[in-house]
N, C-alpha and C positions, 0 to 999 in steps of 0.2 A: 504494500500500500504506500501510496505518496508520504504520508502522513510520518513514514516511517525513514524516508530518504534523509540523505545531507548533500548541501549544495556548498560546494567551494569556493568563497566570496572575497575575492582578491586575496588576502593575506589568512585567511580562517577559513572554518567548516561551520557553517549555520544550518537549522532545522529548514525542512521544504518549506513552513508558512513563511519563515521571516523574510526569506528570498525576495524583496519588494525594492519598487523603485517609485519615485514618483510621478504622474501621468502629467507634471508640467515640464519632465526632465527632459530633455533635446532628441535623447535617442528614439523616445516614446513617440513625441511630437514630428520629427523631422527623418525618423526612420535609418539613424547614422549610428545602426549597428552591423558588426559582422560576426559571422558564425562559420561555424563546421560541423557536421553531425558525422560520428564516426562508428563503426558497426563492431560489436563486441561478439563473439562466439564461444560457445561450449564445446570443447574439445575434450578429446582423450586426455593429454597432457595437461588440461587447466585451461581457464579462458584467453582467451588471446583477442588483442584489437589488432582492427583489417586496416594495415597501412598507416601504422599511426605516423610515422617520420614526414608522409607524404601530405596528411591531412594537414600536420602543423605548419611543414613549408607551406602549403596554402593559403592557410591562416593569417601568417604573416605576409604572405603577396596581397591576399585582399588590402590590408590594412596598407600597403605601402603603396597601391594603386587610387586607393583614397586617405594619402595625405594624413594618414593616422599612425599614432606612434603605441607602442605596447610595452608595458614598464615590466617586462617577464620576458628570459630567451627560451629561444626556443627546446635547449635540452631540459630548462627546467619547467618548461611547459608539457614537456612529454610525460614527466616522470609526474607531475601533477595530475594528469587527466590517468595513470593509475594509480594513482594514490585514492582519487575519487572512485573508480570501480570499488577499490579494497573497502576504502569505509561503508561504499552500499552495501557488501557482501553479495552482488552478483554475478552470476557465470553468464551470460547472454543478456543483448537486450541492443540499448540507443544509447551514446555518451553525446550531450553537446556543448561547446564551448560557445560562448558568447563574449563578444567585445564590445561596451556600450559607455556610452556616455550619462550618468547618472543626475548632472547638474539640469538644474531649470534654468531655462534657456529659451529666449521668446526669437533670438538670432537665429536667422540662417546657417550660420559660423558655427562650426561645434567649440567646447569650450577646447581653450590653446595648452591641453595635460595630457597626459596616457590613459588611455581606455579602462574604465575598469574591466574587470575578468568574475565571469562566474563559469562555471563545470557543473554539472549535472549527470548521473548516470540512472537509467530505469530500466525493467523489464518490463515492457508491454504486455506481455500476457500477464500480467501481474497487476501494474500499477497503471496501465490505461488499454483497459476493455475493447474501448473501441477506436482504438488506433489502428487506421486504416490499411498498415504496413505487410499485410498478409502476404509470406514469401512461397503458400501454395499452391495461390490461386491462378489462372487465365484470365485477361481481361480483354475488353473493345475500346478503341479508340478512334477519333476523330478529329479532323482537322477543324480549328475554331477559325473563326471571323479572325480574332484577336492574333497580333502577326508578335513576331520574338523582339525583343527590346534590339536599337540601333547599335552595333559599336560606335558609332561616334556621338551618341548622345551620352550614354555611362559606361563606365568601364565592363562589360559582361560580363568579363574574365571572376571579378571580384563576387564574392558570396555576401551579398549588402541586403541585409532585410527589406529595405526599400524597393531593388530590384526584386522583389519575390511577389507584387502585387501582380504584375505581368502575368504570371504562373498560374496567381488565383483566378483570377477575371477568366481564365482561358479554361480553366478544370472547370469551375459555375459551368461556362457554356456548355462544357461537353457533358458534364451532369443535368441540366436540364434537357440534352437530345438524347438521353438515355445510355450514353456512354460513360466509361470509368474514365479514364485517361483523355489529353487533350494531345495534341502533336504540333504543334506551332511550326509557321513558315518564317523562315524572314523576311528583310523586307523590301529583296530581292524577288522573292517569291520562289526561294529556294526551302525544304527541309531544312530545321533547323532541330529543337529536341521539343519535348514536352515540356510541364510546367514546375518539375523538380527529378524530370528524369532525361537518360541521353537514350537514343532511338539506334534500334541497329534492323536492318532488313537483311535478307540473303535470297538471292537469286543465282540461279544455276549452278548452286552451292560455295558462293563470293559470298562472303561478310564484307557489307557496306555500312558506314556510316557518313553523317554529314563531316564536311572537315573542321578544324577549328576555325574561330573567325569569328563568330558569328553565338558561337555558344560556349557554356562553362568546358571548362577546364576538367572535366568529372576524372576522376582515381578512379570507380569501377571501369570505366569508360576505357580510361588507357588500360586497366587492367585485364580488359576482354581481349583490347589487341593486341598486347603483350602474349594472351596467352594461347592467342588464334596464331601467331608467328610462331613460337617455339612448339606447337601441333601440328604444323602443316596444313592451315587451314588458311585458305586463299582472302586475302580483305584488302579494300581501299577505303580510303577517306578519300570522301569527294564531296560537290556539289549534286545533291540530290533532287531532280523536280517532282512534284508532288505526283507525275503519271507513273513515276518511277516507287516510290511507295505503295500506289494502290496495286501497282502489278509484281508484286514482291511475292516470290513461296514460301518466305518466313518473316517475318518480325518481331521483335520485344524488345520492351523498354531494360532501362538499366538504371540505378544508385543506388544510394548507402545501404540503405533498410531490404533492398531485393537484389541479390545482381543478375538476378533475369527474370524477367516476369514475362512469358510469352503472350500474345497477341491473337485472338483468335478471332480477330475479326478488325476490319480497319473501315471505315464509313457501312457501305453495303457490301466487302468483299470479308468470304469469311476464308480463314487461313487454319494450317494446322497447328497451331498453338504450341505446346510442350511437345508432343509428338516431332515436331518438325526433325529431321536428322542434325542439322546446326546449332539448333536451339538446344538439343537436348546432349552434343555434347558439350557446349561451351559451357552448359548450369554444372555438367559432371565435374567440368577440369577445376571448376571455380569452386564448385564444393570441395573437392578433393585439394586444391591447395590452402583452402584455409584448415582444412582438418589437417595438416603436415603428411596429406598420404602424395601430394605431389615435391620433391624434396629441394627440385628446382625451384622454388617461387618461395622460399622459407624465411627468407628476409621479409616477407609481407607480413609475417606474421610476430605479435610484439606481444608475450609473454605478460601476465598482467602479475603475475609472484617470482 
């Protein structure tokens, strides 16, 4: 239960209610925070987080692409974000770090100091029911109205809460036409990803995704195509047009909380979802390296004892 959590509040460990900020404070109003959400697993040998070195580098790109400073480095931010698993005492689940600005603040300007920092670690099946994160399911998806945020208007690359309303606006849409997932173009009117996930299709057994540019920087993301090269599984990044989606033999989204969720249907075209032969092995390889039964990929995985 929440109730039961400890959240790591810049320099201390406080109870889940106290975790509070104030809703005249900049971050709140102005949306001038950054995050990461990083994926904990139960393993044979003890929990292990997926990528943790890779998520902090992140971490610290968002903040240096929006002009933000972080008064914590990055090794001791690692060692931090387990020290928080340990005090939850859980094997599996969501860890997220947040950088936010806690001052009120009626300015544009965020205030001119280092970010405060809070860490969080949960088990969803545990301490939110209806956390939509189900890594068993099949879903449909749909291209929204709503096109992908510009590079040259904000930085995309950066994980800025502000850029996350994009995301939402786009999932609404495709939850009101009956769909789970949205799939956003840019604004090009090329494929670009969905509204918290990255998009892979496979035709005549190529693993395609969109190229960078245009979308996050996603760790599952590079982690599929990392692990499609060293299997012998044919991919490109590219410029994808949306004809080129609907006529795809496979698809599934990708991030933190699922690294494959197949696709079994995309507007009116229905696909073979998990089944597909791509799809189901790329979930195998990716299962198998976070459990250490792949011995190549062992560095992804960071030891939480």
């Amino acid at each position: 239960m929440l109730n039961e959590r400890w959240i790591f509040s810049d320099d201390k460990f406080i109870v889940w209610e106290a975790a509070t900020v104030h809703v005249a404070s900049h971050s709140f109003a102005r949306g001038s925070a950054i995050f990461e959400v990083l994926s904990l697993h139960e393993t044979a040998t003890g929990p292990v987080i997926f990528r943790l070195d890779e998520h902090v580098r992140r971490f610290f790109r968002s903040a240096h692409l929006l002009g933000m400073e972080l008064g914590i480095t990055p090794e001791a931010l690692m060692e931090q974000i387990k020290e928080t698993v340990r005090k939850n005492k859980i094997q599996k689940g969501v860890i997220k770090v947040v950088g936010y600005h806690p001052e009120i603040a009626l300015d544009i300007l965020p205030p001119a100091r280092p970010l405060s920092l809070v860490i969080f670690a949960v088990d969803p099946e545990k301490d939110l029911p209806h956390f939509s994160g189900d890594p068993s399911r099949e879903a449909a998806a749909c291209i929204p109205a709503w096109r992908k945020l510009d590079p040259r208007t904000v930085p995309v690359e950066a994980k800025a809460s502000a850029n996350y309303l994009n995301g939402m606006v786009a999932r609404l849409e495709a939850r009101k036409k009956g769909f789970d997932y949205a799939i956003m173009l840019d604004t090009q009117g090329f494929v670009a990803e969905g509204g918290t996930e990255s998009i892979f299709i496979v035709k005549d057994g190529i693993l395609m995704t969109p190229v960078a540019g245009t979308v996050l920087q996603s760790i599952t993301r590079k982690s599929l195509l990392e692990l499609a090269m060293k299997k012998g599984i044919a991919s490109k990044e590219l410029r994808i047009p949306p004809e080129q989606l609907l006529g795809a033999d496979e698809a599934f989204l990708s991030c933190t909380p699922f690294k494959v969720l197949p696709l079994v249907r995309i507007e009116d075209r229905s696909l073979p979802g998990a089944s597909g032969p791509v799809t189901q092995r790329l979930a195998g390889l990716m299962e198998d390296a976070i459990d250490g039964k792949e011995t190549a990929f062992s560095e992804w995985r960071f030891p939480v004892d």
